[in-house]
PDB file of the backbone (N, CA, C, O) and the ligand in Angstrom, with CONECT records:
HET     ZN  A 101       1
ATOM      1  N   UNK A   1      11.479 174.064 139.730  1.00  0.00           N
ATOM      2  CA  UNK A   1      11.673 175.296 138.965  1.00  0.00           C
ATOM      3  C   UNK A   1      11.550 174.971 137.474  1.00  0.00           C
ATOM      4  O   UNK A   1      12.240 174.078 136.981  1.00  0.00           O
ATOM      5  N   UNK A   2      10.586 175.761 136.675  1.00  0.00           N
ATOM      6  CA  UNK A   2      10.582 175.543 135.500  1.00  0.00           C
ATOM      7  C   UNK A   2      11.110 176.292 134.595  1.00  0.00           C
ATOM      8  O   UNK A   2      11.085 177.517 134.707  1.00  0.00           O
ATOM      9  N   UNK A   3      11.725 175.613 133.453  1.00  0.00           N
ATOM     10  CA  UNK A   3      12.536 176.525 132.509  1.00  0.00           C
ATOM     11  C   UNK A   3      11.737 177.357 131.259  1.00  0.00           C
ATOM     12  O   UNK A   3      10.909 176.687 130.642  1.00  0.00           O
ATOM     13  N   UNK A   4      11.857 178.251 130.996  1.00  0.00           N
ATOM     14  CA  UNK A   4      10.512 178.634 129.777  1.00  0.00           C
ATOM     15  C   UNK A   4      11.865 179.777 129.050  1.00  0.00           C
ATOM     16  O   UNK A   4      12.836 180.431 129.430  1.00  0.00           O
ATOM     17  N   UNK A   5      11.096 179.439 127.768  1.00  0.00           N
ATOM     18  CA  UNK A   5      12.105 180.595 127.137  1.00  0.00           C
ATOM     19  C   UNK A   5      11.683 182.243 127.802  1.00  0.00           C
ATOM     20  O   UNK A   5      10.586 182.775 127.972  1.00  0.00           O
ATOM     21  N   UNK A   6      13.387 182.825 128.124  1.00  0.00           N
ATOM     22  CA  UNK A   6      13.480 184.263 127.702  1.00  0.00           C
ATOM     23  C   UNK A   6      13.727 185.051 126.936  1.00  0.00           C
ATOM     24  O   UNK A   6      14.675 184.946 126.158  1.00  0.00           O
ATOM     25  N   UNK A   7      13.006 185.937 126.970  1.00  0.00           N
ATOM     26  CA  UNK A   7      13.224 187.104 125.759  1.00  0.00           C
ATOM     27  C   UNK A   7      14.220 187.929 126.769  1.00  0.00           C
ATOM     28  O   UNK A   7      14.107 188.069 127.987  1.00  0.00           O
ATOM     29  N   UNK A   8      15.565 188.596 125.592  1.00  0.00           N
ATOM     30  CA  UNK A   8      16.620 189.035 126.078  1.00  0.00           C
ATOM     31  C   UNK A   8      16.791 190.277 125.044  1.00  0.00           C
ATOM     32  O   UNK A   8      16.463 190.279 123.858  1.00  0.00           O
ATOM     33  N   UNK A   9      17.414 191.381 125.821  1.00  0.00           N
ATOM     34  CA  UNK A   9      18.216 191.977 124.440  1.00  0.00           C
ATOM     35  C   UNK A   9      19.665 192.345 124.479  1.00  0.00           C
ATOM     36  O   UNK A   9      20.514 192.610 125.330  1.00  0.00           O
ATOM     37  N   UNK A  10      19.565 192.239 123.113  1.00  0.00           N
ATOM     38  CA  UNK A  10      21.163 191.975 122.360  1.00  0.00           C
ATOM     39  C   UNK A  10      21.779 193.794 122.674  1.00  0.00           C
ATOM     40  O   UNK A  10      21.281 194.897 122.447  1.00  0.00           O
ATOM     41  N   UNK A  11      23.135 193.309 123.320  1.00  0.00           N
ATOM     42  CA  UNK A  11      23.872 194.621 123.747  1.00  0.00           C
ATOM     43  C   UNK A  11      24.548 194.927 123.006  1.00  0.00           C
ATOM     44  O   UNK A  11      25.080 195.993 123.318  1.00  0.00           O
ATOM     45  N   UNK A  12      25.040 194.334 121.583  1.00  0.00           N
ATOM     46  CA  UNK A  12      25.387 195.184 120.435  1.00  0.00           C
ATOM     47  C   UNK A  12      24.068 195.829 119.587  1.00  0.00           C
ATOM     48  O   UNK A  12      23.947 197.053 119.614  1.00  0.00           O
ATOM     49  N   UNK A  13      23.289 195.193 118.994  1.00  0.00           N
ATOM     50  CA  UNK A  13      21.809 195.618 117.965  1.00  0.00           C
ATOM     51  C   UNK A  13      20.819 196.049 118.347  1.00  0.00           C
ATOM     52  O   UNK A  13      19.986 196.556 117.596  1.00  0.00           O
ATOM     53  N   UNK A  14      20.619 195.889 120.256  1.00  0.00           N
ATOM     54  CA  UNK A  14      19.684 195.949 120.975  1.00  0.00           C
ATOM     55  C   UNK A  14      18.490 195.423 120.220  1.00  0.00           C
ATOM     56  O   UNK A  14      17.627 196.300 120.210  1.00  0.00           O
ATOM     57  N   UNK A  15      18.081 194.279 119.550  1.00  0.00           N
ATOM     58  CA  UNK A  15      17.025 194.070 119.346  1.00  0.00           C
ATOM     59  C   UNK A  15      16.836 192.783 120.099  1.00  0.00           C
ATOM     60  O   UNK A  15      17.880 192.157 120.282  1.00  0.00           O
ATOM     61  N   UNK A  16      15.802 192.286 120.546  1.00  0.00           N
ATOM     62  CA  UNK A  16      15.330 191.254 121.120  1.00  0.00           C
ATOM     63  C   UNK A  16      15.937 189.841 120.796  1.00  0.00           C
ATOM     64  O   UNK A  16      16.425 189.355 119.775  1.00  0.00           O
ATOM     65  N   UNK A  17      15.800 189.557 121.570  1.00  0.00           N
ATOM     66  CA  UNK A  17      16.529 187.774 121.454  1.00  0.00           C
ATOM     67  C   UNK A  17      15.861 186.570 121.997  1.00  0.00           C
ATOM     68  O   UNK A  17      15.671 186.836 123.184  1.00  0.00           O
ATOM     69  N   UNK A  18      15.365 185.278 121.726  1.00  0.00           N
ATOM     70  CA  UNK A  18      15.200 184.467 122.632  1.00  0.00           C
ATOM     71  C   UNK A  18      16.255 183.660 122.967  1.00  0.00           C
ATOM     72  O   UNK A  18      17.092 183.145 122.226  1.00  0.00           O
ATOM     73  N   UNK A  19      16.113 183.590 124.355  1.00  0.00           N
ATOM     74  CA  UNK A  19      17.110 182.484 124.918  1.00  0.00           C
ATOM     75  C   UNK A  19      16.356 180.986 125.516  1.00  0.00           C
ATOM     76  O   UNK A  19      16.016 180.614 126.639  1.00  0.00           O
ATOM     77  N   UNK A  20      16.317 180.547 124.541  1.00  0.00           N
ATOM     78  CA  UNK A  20      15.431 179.002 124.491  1.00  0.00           C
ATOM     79  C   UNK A  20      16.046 178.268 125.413  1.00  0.00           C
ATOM     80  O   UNK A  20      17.238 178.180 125.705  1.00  0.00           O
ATOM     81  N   UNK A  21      14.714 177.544 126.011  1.00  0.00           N
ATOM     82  CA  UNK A  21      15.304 176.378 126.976  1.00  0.00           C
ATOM     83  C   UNK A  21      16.798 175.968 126.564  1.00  0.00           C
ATOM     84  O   UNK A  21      17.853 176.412 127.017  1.00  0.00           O
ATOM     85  N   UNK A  22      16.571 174.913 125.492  1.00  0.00           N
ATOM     86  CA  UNK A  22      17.625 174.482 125.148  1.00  0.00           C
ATOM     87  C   UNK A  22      19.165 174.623 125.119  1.00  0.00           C
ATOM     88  O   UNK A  22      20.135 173.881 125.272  1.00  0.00           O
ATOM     89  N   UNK A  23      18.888 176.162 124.802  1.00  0.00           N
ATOM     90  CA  UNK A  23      20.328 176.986 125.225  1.00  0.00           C
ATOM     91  C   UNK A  23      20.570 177.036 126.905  1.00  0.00           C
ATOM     92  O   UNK A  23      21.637 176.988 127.517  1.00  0.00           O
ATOM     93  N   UNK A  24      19.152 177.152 127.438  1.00  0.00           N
ATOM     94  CA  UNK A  24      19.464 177.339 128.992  1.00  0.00           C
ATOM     95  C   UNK A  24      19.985 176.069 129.998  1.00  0.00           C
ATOM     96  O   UNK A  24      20.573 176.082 131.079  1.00  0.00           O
ATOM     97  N   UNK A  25      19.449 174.874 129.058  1.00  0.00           N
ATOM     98  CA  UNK A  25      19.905 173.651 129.718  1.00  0.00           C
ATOM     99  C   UNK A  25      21.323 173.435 129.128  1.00  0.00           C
ATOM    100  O   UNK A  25      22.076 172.577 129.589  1.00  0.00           O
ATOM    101  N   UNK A  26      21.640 174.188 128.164  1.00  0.00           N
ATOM    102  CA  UNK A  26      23.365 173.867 127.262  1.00  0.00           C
ATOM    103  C   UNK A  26      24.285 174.258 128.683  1.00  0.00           C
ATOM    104  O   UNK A  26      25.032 173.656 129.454  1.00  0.00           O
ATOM    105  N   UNK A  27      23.508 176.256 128.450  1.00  0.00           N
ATOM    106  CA  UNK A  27      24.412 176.780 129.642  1.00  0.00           C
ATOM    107  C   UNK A  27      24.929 176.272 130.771  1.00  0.00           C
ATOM    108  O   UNK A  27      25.984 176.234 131.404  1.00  0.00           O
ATOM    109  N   UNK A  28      23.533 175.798 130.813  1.00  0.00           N
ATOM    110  CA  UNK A  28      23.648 174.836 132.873  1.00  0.00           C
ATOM    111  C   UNK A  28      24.055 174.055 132.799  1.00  0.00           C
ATOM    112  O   UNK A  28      24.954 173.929 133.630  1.00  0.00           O
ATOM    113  N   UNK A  29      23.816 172.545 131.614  1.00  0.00           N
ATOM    114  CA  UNK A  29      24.917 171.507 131.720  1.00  0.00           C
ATOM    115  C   UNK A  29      26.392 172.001 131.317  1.00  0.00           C
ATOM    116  O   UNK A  29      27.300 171.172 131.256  1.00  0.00           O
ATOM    117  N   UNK A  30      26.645 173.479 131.018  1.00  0.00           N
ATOM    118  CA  UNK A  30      28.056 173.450 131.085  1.00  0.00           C
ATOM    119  C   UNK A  30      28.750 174.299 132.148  1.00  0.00           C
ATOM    120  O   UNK A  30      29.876 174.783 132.268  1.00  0.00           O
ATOM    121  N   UNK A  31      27.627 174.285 132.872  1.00  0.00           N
ATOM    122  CA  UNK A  31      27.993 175.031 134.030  1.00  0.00           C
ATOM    123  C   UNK A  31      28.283 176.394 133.984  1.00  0.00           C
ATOM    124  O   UNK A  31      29.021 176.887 134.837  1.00  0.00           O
ATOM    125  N   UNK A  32      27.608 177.312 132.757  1.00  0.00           N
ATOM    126  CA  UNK A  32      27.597 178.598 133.034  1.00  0.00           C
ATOM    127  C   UNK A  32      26.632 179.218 134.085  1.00  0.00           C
ATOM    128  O   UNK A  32      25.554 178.688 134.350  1.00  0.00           O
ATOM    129  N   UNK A  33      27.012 180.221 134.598  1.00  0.00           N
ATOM    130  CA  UNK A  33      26.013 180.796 135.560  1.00  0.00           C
ATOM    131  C   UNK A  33      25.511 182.501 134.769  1.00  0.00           C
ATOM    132  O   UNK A  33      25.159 183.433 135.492  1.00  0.00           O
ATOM    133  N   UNK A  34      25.556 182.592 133.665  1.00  0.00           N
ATOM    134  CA  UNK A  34      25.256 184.017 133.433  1.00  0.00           C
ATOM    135  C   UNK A  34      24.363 183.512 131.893  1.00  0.00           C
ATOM    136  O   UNK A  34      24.279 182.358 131.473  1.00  0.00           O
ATOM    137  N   UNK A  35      23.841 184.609 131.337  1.00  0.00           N
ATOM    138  CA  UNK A  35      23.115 184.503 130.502  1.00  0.00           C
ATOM    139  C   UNK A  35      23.733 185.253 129.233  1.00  0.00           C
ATOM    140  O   UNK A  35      24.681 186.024 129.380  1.00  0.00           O
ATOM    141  N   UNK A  36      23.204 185.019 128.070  1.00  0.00           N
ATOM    142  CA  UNK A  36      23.973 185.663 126.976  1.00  0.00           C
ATOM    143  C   UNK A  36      23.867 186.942 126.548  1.00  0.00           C
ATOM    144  O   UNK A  36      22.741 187.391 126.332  1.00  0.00           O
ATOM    145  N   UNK A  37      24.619 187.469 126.420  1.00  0.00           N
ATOM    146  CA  UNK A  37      24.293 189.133 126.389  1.00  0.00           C
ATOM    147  C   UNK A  37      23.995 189.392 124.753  1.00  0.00           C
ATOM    148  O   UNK A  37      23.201 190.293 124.482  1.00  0.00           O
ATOM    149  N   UNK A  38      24.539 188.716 123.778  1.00  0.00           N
ATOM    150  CA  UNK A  38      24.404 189.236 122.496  1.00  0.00           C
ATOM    151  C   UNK A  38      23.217 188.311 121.840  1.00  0.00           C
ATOM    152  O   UNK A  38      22.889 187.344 122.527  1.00  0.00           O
ATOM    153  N   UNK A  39      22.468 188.512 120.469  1.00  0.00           N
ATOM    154  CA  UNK A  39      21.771 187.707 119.719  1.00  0.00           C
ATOM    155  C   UNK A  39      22.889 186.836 118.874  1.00  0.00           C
ATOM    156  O   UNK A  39      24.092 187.066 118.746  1.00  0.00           O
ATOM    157  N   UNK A  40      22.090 185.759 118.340  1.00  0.00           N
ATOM    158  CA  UNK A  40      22.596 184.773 117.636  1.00  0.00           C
ATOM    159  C   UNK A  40      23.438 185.428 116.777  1.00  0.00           C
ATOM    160  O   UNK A  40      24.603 185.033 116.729  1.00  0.00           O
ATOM    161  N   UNK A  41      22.950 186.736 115.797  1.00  0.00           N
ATOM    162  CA  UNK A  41      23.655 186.850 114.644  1.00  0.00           C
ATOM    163  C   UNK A  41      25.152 187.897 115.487  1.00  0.00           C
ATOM    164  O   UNK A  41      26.337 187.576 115.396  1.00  0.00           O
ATOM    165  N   UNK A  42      24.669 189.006 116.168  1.00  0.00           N
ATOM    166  CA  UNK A  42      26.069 189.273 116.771  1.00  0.00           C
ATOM    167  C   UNK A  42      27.060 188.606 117.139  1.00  0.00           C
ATOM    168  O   UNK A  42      28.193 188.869 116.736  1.00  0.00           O
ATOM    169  N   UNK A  43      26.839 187.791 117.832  1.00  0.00           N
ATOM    170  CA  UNK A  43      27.664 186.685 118.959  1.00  0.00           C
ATOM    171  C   UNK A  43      28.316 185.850 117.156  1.00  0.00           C
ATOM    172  O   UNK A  43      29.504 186.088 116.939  1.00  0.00           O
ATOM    173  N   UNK A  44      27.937 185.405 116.582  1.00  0.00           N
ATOM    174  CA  UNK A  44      28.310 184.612 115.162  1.00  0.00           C
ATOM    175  C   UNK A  44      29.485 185.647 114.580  1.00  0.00           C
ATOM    176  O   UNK A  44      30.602 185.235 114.268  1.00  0.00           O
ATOM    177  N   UNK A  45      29.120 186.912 114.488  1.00  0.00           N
ATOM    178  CA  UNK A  45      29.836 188.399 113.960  1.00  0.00           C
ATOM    179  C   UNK A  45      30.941 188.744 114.891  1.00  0.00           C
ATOM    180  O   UNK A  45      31.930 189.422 114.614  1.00  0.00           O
ATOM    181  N   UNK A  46      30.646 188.187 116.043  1.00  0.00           N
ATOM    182  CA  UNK A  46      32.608 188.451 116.968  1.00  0.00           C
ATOM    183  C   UNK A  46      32.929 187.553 116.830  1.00  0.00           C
ATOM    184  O   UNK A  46      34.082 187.630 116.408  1.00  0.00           O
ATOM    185  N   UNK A  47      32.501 186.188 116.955  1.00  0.00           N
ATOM    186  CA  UNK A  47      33.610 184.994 116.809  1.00  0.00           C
ATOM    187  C   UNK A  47      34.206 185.283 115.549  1.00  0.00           C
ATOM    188  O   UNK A  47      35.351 185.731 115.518  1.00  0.00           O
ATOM    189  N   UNK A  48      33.335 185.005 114.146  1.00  0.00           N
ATOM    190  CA  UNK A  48      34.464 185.318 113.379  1.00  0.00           C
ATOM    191  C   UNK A  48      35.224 186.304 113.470  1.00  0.00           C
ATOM    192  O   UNK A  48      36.274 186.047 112.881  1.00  0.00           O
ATOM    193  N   UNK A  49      35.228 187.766 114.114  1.00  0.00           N
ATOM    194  CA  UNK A  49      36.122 188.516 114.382  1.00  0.00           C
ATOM    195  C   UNK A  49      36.827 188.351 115.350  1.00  0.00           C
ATOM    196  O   UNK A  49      37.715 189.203 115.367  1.00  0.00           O
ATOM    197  N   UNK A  50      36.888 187.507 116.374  1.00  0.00           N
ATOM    198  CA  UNK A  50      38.056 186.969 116.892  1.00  0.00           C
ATOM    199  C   UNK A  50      38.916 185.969 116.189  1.00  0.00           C
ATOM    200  O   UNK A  50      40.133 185.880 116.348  1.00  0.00           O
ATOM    201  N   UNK A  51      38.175 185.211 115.386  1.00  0.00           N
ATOM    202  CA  UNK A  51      38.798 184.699 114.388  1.00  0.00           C
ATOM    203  C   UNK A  51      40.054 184.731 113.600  1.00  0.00           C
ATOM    204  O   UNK A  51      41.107 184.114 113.437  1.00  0.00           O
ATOM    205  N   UNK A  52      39.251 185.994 113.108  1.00  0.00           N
ATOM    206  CA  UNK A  52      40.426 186.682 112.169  1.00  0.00           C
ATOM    207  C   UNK A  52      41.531 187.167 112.691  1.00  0.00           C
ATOM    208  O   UNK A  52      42.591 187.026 112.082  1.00  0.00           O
ATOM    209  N   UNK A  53      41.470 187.900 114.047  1.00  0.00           N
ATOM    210  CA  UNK A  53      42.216 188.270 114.751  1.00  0.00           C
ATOM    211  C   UNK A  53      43.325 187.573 115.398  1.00  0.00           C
ATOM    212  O   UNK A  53      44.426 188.066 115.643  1.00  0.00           O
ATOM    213  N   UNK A  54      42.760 185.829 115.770  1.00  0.00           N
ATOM    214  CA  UNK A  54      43.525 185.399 116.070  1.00  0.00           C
ATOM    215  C   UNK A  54      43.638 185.250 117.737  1.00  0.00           C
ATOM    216  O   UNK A  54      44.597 184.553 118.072  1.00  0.00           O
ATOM    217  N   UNK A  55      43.119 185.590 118.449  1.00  0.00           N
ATOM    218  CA  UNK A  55      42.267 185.174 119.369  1.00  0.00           C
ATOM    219  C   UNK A  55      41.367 184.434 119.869  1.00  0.00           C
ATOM    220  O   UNK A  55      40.197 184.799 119.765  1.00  0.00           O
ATOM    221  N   UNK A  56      41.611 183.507 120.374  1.00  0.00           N
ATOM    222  CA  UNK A  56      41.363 181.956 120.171  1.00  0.00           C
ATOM    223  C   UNK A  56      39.540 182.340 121.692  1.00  0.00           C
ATOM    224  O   UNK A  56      39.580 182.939 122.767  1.00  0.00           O
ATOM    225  N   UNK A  57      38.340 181.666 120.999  1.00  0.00           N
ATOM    226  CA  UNK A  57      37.272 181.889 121.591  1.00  0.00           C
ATOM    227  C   UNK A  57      37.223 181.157 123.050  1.00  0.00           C
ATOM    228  O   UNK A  57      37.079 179.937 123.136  1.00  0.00           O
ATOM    229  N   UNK A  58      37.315 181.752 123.848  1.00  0.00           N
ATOM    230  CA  UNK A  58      37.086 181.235 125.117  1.00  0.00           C
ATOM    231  C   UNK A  58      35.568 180.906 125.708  1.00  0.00           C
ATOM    232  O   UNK A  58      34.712 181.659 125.242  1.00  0.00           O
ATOM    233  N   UNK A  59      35.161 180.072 126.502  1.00  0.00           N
ATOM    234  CA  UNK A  59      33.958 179.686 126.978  1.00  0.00           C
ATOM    235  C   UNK A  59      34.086 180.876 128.413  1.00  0.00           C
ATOM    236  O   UNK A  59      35.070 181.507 128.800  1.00  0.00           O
ATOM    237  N   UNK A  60      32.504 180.840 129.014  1.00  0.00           N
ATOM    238  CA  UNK A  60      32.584 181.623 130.469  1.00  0.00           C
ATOM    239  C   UNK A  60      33.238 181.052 131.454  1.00  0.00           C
ATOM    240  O   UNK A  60      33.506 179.852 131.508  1.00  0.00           O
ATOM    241  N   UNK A  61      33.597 182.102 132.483  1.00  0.00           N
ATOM    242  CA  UNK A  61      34.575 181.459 133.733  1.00  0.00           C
ATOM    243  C   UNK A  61      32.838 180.635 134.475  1.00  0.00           C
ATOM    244  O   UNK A  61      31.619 180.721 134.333  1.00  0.00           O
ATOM    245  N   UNK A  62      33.842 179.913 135.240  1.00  0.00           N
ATOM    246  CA  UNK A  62      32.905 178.738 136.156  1.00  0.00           C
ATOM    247  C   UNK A  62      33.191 179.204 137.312  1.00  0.00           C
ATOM    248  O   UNK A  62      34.371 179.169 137.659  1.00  0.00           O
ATOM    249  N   UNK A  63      32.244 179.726 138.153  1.00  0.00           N
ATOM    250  CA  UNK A  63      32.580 180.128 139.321  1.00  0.00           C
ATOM    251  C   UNK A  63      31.589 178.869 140.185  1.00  0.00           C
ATOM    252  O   UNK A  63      31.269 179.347 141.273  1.00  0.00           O
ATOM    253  N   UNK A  64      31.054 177.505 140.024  1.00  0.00           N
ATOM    254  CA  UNK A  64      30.562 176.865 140.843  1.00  0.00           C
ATOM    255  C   UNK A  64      31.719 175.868 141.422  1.00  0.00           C
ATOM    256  O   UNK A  64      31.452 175.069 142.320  1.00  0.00           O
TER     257      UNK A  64
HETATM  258 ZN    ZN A 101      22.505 191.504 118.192  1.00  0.00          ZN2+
END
């Protein structure tokens, strides 16, 4: 099975996203099974707003 980048879109900005190998082999060597729903700059824009909040950033559940 070969890995090739996907184009995704972002469910806050809805504008397009790639999800590069690289990220896809991050995911899988960390054993996520789902794909990223937001773009780089959203996903950057809630952490620091969990941040601030004080809500400490959690990784995805591992269901393998
Ligand atoms: Zn976005």
């Amino acid at each position: 099975m070969s890995i090739v980048d996907k184009s995704l879109t972002c469910s806050d900005c809805n504008e397009e996203f790639v999800f590069t190998v690289t990220e896809q082999a991050y995911y899988k060597d960390k054993g996520f099974d789902y794909q990223p729903q937001r773009c780089a700059g959203c996903r950057s824009t809630l952490f620091e707003r969990r941040k601030e909040s004080g809500v400490r950033y959690r990784h995805g559940r591992r269901t393998s």
